[in-house]
VOKEVEX-413915 format. One record per residue: x negated, y, z of N, C-alpha, C in turn; residue number from 1. Coordinates in steps of 0.05 Angstrom, whole numbers, plus 32768, in hexadecimal, padded with zeros to 4 digits. Each point is the difference from the previous one (the first is absolute). Example, Ala and Ser with C-alpha at 12.3 -4.5 7.8 and 13.67 -1.06 7.14 Angstrom:
    nxx    nyy    nzz   caxx   cayy   cazz    cxx    cyy    czz   zavo
   7EF8   7F8E   809C   8012   8018   8000   7FEE   8018   8000      1
   8007   8015   7FF2   7FF0   8018   8001   800F   8016   800E      2
END
This chain:
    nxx    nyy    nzz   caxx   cayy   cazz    cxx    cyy    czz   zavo
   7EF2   7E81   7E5F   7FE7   7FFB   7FF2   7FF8   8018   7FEF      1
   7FE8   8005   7FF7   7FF4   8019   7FFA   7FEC   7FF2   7FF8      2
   7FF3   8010   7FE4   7FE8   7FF8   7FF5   7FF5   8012   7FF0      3
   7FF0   801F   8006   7FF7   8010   7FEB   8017   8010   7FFE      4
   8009   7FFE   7FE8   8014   8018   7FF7   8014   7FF2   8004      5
   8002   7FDF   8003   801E   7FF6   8001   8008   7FF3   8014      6
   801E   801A   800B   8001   7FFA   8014   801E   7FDF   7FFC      7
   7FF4   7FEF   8012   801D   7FE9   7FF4   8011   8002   7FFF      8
   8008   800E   8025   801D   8006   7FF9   801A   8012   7FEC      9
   7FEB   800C   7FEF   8007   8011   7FF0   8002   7FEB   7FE3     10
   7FFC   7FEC   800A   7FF7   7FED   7FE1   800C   7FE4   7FFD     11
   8019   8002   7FFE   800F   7FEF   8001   8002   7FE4   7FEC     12
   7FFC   8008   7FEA   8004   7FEE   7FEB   7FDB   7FFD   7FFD     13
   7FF2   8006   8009   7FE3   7FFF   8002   7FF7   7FE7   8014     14
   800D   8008   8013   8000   7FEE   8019   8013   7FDF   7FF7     15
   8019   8001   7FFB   800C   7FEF   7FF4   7FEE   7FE8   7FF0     16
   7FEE   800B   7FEF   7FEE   8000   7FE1   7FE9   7FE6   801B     17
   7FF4   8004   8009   7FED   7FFB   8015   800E   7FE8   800D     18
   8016   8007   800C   800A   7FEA   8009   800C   7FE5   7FF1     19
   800E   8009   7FE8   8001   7FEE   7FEA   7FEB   7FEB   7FF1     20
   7FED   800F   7FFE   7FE4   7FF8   7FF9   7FF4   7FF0   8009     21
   7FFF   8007   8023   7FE4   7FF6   8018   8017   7FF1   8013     22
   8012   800A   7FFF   800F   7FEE   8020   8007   7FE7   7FF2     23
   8001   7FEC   8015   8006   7FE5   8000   8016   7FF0   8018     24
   800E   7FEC   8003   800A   7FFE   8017   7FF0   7FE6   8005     25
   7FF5   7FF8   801A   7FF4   7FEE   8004   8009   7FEE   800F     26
   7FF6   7FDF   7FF8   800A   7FED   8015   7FF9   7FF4   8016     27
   7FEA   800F   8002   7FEE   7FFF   8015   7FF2   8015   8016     28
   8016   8012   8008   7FFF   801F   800B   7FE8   7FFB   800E     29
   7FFE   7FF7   800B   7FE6   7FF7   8024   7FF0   7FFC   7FE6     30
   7FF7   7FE7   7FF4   7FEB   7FFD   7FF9   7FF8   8014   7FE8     31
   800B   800E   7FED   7FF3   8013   7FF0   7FF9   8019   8016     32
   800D   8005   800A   7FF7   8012   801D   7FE4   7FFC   8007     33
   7FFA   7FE7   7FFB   7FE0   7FFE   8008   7FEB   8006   7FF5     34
   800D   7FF7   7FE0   7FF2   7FFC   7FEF   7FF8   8023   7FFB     35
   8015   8017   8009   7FF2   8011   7FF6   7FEC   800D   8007     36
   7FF5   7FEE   801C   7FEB   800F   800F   7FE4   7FF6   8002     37
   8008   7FF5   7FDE   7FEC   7FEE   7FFC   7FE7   801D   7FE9     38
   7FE9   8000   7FFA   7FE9   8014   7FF4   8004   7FEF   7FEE     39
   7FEF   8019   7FE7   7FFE   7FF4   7FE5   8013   7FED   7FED     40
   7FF6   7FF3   8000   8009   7FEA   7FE3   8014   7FEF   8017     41
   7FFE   7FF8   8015   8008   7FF0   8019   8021   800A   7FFE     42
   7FFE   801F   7FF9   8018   800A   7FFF   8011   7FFC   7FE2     43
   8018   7FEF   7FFA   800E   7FFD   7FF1   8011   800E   7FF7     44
   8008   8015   8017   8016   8014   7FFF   8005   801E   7FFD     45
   7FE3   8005   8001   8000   801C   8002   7FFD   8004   7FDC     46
   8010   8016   7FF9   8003   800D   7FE9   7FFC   801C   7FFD     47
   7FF9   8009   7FEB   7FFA   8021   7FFC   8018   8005   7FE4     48
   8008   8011   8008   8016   8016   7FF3   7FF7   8017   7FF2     49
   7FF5   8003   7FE6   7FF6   801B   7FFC   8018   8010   7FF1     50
   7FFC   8017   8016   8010   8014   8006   8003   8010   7FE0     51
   801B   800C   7FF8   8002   800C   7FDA   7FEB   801C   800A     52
   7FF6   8008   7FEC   7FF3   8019   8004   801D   8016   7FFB     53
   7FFB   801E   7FFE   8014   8012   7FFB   800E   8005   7FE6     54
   7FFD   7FE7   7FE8   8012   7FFF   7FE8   8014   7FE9   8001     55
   7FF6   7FE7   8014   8011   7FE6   7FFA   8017   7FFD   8022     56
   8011   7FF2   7FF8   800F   7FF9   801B   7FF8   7FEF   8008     57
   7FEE   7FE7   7FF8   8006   7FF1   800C   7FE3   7FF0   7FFA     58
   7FF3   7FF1   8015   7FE6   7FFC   7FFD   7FFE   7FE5   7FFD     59
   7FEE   7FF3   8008   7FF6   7FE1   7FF2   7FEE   7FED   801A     60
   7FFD   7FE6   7FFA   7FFF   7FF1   8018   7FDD   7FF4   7FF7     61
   7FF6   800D   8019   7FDF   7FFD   7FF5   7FF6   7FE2   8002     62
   7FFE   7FF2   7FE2   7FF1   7FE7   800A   7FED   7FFD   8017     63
   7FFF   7FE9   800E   7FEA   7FF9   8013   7FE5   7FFB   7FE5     64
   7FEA   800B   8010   7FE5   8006   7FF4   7FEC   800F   8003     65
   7FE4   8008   7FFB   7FF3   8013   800A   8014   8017   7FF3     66
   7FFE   8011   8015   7FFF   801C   7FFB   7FF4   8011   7FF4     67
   800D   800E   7FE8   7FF2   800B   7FE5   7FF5   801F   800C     68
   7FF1   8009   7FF7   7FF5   801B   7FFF   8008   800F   8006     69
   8019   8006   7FF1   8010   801B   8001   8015   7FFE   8016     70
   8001   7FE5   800D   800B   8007   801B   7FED   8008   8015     71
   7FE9   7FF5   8001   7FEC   8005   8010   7FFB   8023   7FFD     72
   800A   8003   7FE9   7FF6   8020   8004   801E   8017   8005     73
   800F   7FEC   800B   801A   8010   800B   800E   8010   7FE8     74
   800E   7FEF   7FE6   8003   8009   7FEF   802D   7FEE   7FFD     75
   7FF3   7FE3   800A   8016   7FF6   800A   8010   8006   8016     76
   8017   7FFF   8012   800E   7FFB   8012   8004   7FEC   800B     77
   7FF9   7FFB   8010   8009   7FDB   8002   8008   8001   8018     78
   8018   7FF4   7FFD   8017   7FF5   801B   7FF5   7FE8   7FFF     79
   7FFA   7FF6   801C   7FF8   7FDF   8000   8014   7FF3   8023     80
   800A   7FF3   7FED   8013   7FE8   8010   7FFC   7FE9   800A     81
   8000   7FFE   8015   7FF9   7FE4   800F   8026   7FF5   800F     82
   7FFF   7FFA   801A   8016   7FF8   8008   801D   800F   7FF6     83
   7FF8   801A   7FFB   8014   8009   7FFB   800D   7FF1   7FE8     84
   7FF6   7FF6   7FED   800B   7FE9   7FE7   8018   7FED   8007     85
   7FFA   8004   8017   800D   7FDD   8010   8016   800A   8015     86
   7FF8   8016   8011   800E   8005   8018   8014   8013   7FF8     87
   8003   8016   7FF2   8019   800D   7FF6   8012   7FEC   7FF3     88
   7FFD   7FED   7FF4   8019   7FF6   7FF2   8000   7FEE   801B     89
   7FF7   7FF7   8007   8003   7FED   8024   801A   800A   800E     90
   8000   801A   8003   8019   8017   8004   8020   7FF9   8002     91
   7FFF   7FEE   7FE1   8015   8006   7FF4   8014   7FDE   8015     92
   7FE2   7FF1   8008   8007   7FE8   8009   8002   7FFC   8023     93
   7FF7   801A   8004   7FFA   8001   8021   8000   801B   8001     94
   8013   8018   8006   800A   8010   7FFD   7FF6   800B   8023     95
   7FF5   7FEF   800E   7FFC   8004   8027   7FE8   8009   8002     96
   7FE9   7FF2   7FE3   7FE6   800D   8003   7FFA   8014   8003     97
   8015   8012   7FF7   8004   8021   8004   800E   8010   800F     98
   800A   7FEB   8019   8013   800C   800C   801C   7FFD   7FF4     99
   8009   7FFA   7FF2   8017   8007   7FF0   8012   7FE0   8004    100
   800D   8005   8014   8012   7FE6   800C   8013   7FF7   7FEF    101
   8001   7FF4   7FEC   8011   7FF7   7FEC   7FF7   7FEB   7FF8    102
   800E   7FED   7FF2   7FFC   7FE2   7FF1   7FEC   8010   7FE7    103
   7FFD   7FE2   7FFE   7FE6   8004   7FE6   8017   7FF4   7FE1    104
   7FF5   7FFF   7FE2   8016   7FF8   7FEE   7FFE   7FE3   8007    105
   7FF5   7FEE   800A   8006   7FDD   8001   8018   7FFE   8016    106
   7FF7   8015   8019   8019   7FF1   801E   8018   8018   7FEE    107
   8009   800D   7FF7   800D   8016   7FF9   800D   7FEF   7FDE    108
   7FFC   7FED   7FF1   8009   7FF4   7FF0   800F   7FEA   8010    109
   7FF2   7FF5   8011   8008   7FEB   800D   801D   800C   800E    110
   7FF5   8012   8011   801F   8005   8014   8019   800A   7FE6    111
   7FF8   800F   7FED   800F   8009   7FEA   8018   7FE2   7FFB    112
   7FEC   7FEE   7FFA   8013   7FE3   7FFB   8002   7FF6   8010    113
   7FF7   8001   8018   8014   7FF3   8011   801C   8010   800F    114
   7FFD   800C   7FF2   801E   801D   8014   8016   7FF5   7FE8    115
   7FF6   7FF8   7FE1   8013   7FF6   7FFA   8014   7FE8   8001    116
   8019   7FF5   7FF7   800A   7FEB   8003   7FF1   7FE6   7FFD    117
   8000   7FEF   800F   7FF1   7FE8   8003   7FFB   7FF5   7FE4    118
   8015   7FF9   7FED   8002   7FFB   7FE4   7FEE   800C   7FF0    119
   7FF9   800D   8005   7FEC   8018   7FED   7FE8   7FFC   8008    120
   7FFB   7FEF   801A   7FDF   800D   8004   7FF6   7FE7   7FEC    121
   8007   7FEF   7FFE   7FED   7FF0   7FE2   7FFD   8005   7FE9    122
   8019   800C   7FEF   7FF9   8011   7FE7   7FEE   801A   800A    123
   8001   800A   801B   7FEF   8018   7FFF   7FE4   8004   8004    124
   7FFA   7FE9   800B   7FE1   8000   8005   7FF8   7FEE   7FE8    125
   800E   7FF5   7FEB   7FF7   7FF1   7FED   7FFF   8019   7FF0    126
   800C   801C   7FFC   7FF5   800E   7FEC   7FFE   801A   8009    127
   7FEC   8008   8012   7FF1   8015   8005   7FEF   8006   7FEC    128
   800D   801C   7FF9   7FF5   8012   7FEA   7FF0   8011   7FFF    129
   7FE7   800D   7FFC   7FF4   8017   800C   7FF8   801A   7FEE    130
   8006   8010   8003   8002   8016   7FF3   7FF8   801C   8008    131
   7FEF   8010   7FF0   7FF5   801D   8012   7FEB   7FFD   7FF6    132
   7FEB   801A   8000   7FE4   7FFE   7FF5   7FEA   7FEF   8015    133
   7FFF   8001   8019   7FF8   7FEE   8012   7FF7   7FE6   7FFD    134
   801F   7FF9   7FF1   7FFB   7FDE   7FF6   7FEA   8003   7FF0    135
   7FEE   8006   7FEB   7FF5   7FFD   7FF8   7FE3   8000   800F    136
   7FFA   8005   8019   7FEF   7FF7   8008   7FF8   7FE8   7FFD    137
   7FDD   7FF8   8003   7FFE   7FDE   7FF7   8002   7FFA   801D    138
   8007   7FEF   7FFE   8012   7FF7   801B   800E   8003   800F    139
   8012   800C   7FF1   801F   800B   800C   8010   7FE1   8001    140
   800B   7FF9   7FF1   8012   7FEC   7FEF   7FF9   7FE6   8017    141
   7FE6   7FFA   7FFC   7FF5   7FEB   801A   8005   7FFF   801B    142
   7FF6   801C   8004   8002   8002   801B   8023   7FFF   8009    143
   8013   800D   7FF3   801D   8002   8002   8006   7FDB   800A    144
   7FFF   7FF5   7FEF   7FFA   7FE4   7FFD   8004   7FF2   801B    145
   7FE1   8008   800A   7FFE   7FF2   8016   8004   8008   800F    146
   8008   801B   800C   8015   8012   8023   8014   7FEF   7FF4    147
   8012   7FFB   7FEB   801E   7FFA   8008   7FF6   7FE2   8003    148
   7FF7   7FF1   7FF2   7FFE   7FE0   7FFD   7FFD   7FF3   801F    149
   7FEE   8019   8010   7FFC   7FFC   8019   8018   7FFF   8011    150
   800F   801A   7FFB   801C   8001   8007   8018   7FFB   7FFD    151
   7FFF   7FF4   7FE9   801B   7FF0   7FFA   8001   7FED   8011    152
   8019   7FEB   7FFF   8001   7FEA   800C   7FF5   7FF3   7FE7    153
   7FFE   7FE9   800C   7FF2   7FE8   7FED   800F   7FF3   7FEA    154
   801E   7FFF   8005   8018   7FF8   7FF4   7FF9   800E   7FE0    155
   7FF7   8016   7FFF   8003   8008   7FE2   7FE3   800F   7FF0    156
   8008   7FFB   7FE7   7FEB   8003   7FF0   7FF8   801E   7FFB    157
   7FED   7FFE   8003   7FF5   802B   7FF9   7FF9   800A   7FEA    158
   800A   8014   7FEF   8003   8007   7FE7   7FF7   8015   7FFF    159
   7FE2   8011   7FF7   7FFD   801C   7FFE   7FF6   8003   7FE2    160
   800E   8012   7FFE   7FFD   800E   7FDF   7FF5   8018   7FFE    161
   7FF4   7FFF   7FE9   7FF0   8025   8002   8013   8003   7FE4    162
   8007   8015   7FFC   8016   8013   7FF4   7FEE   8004   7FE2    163
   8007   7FFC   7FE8   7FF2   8008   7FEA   7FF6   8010   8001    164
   800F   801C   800A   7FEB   801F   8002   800B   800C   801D    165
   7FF1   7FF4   8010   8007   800A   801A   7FFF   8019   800C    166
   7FF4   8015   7FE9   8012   801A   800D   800F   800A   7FF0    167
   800A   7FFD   7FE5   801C   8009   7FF0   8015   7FE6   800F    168
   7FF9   7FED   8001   801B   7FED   8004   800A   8003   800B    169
   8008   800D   8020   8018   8003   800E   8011   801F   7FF4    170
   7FEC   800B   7FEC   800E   801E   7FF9   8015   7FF1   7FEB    171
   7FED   7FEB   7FE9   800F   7FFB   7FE5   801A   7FEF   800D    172
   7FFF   7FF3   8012   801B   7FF7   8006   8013   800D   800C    173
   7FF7   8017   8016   8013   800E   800D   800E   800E   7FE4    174
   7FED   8009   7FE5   800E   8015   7FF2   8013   7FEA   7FEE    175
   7FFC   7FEB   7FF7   8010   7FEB   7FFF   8015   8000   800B    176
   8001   7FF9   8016   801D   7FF8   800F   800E   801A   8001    177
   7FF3   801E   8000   8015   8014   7FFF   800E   8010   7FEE    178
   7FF1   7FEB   7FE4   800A   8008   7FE8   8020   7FE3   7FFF    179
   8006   7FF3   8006   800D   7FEC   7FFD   8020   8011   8012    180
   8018   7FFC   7FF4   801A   800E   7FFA   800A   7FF3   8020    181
   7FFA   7FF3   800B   800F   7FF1   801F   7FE6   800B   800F    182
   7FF6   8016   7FF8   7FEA   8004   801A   8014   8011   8017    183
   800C   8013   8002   8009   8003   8014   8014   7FF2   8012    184
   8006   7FE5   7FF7   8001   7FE9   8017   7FE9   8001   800F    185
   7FF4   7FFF   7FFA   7FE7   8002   8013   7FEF   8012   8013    186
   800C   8019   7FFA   7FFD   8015   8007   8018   800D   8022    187
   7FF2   8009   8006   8014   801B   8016   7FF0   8019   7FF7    188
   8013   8017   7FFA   7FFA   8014   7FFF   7FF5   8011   8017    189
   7FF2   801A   8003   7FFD   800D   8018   8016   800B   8006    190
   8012   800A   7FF5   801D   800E   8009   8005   7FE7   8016    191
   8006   7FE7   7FEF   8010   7FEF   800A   7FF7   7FF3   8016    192
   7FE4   7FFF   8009   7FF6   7FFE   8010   8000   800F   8022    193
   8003   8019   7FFB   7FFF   8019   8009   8024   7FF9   8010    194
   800E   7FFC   7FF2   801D   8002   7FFF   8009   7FEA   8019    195
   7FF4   7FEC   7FED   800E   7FE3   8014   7FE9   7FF4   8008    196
   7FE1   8007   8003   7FF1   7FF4   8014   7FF5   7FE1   7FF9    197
   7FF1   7FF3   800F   7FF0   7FE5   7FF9   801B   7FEF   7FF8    198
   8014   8001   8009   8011   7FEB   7FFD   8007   8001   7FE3    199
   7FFD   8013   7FF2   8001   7FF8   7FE6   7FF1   7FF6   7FF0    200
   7FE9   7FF8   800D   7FEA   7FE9   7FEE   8019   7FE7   800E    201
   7FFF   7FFC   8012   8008   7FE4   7FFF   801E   7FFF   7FEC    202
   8009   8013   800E   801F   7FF5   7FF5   7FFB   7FFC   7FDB    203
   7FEB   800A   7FF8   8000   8003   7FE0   7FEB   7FE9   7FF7    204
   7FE7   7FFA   8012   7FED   7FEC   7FF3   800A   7FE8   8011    205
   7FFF   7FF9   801F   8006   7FF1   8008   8015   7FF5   7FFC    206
   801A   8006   8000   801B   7FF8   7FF3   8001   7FF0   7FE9    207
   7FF3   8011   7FEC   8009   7FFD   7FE2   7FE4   7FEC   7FF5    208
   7FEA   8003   800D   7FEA   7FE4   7FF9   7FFA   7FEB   800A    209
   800A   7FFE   8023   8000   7FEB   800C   8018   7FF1   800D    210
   8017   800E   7FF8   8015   7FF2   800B   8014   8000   7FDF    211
   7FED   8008   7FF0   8013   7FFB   7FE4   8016   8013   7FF8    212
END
């Protein structure tokens, strides 16, 4: 993407800023799809992005309304968003729309708990956690919801949580657990890795957490 002097790919946390803002995950892929090919007011979805000029990083999300003067006289930037609102985070759930042959996060949580021991898949789908800046899309948390609810068996209850601060929280706990004096129980080193190979995850986690 390219716009004037800013080129996107060069504009990372700019681009980020836009998507935070304007993207949405939707529960109705097909039918907002339609809706965006809808003119005028008809259209619910299309948004304008005005671009920072050359002192600010980071720009602002143009109310729907007539259009003021000083845009008309090419003084604004304006990125304007239609499907793209909806279909980039779509991505994250259908990973094929792009070619890219992989599970989406609902069949990819699902196979996650079911690879584990039978015992576990009901505490595990009762507390699916979600965490990352992503989640904070509006309709992240929902949509998660309903791919697994679809996919679970019926036998058990479905539990999704959004994380108090879903992009420090998996950092504040990882730095958590590696401040704590039994962390390298938990650990393989790279030497030790290097040395004696995969079999030393099992013989050290598998051994010592699931056979006691």
């Amino acid at each position: 993407i390219s716009y004037r002097y800013w080129n996107m790919l060069d504009e990372y946390r700019l681009v980020n800023d836009i998507k935070e803002k304007l993207c949405f995950v939707s529960h109705d892929f097909r039918g907002d799809m339609e809706r965006c090919r809808n003119k005028g007011p008809d259209n619910t979805i299309r948004r304008e992005y005005v671009l920072p000029d050359s002192g600010d990083v980071f720009g602002h999300v143009k109310q729907p309304g007539p259009r003021e003067q000083d845009e008309r006289n090419g003084k604004e930037q304006i990125l304007s968003l239609n499907n793209e609102r909806l279909a980039v985070p779509e991505l994250l759930f259908n990973p094929s729309d792009i070619g890219i042959m992989q599970a989406g996060i609902g069949e990819t949580i699902v196979e996650a708990i079911e690879a584990t021991h039978p015992d576990l898949h009901g505490p595990l789908y009762h507390n699916i956690l979600l965490t990352g800046g992503n989640c904070n899309l509006a309709g992240f948390r929902e949509r998660v919801f309903q791919e697994v609810r679809e996919r679970a068996p019926d036998m058990y209850d479905v539990g999704v949580q959004l994380a108090d601060d879903p992009v420090l929280n998996a950092w504040r706990a990882g730095s958590h657990f590696a401040a704590q004096p039994e962390f390298s129980r938990f650990t393989v080193t790279k030497a030790e890795y290097f040395e004696q190979g995969p079999i030393v995850c099992r013989r050290r986690f598998f051994q010592q957490f699931c056979l006691g």
